[in-house]
C-alpha positions as CSV (number, residue, x, y, z in Angstrom):
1,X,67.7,111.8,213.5
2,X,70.2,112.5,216.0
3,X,70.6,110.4,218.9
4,X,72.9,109.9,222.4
5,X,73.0,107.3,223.9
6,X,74.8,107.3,227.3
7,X,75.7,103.8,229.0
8,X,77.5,103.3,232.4
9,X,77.1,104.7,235.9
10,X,75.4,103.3,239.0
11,X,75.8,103.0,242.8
12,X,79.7,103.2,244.0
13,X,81.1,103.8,247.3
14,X,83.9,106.7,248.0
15,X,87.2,106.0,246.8
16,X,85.3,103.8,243.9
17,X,85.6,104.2,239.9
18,X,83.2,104.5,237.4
19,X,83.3,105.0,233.5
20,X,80.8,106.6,231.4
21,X,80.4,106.3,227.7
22,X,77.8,108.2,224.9
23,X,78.0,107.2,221.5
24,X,76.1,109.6,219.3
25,X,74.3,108.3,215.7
26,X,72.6,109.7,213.1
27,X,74.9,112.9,212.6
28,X,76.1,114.5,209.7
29,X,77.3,117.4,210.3
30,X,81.1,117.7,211.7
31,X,81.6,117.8,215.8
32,X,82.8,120.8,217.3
33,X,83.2,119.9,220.7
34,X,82.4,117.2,223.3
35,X,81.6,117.1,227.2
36,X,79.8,116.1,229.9
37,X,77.6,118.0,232.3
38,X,76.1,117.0,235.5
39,X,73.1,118.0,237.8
40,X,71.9,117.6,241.1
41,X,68.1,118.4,241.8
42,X,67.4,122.2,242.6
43,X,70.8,123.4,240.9
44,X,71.8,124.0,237.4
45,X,73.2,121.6,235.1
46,X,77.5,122.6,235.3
47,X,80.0,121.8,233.2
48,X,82.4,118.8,234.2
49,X,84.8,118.3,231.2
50,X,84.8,119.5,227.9
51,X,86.9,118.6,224.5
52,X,87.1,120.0,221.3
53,X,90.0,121.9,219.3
54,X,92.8,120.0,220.9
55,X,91.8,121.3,224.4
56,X,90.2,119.8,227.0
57,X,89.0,121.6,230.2
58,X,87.7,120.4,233.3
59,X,85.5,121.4,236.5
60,X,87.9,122.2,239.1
61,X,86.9,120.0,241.8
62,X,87.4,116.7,239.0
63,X,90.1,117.6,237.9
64,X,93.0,114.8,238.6
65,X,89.9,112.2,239.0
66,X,88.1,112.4,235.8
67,X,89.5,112.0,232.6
68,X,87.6,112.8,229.5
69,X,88.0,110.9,225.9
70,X,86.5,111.9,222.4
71,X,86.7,109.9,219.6
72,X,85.4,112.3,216.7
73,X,85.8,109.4,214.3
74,X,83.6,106.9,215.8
75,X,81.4,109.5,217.7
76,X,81.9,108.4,220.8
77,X,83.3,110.1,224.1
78,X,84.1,108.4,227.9
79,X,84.7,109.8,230.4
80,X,86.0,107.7,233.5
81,X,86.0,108.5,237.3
82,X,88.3,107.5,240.0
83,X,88.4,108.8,243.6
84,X,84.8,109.6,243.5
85,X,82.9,111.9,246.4
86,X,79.6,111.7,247.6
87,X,79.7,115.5,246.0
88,X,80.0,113.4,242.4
89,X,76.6,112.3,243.0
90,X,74.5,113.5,240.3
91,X,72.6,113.1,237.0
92,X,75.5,113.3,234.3
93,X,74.9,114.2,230.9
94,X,76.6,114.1,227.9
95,X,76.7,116.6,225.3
96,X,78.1,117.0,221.4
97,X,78.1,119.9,220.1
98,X,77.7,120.0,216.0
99,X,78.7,122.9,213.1
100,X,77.2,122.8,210.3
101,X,78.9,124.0,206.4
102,X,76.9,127.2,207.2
103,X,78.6,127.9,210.7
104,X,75.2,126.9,212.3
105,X,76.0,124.9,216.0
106,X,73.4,122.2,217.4
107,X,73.7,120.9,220.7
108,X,72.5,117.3,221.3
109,X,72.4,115.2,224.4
110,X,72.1,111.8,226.3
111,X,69.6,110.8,228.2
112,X,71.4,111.0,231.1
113,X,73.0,108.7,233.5
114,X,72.5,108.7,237.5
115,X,75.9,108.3,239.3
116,X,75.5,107.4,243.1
117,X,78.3,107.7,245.4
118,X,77.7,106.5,249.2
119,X,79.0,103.7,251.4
C-alpha cells in the first residue's frame, strides 16, 4: 500500500521561511513526476511546483520563493518557502505521480499540511 506522508508547515509571519517535505513508501512502480498543490477553502486545489523529466515548473506567483526538490531514489520531495505572503496561506499537498510497465499513471497524495502566514 501506497503511502505519503507530508511533514513540516505551521504558523509563520510575512517575510518568514518554511520547508515542506513528503516521503512516499510502499511503491513499486517507477515515478513519473513530482509536485505540490495547494488549496484554500471554496477554490480548487492549483498547482504550485512540479518535477519530473528534468523540468521543473512553478505557479507564477512562487516562483523566486519556492524551490522544489525530488529525490526519485529515496522517494522523497521538499519543497522550501522563503518570502512567504499571507496569499501562501493554504492547505498544501503533495503529489507523486507513478507509471506503471503497462503505461498505466496513479496519482497518490499526502495528507496535507496547513501553512499559515500572518503577523
Amino acid at each position: 500500500q501506497v503511502q505519503l506522508v507530508e511533514s513540516g508547515g505551521g504558523l509563520v509571519q510575512p517575510g518568514g521561511s518554511l520547508r515542506l517535505s513528503c516521503t512516499a513508501s510502499g511503491i513499486i512502480s517507477s515515478i513519473n513526476r513530482m509536485a505540490w498543490y495547494r488549496q484554500v477553502p471554496g477554490k480548487e486545489r492549483e498547482l504550485v511546483a512540479i518535477t519530473g523529466d528534468g523540468s521543473t515548473q512553478y505557479l507564477e506567483s512562487v516562483k523566486g520563493r519556492f524551490t522544489i526538490s525530488g529525490d526519485f531514489a529515496k522517494n522523497t520531495v521538499v519543497l522550501q518557502m522563503i518570502s512567504l505572503t499571507p496569499e501562501d496561506t493554504a492547505v498544501y499537498y503533495c503529489n507523486i505521480r507513478t507509471r506503471s510497465r503497462t503505461g498505466i499513471y496513479w496519482d497518490y497524495w499526502g495528507q496535507g499540511s496547513q501553512v499559515t502566514v500572518c503577523s
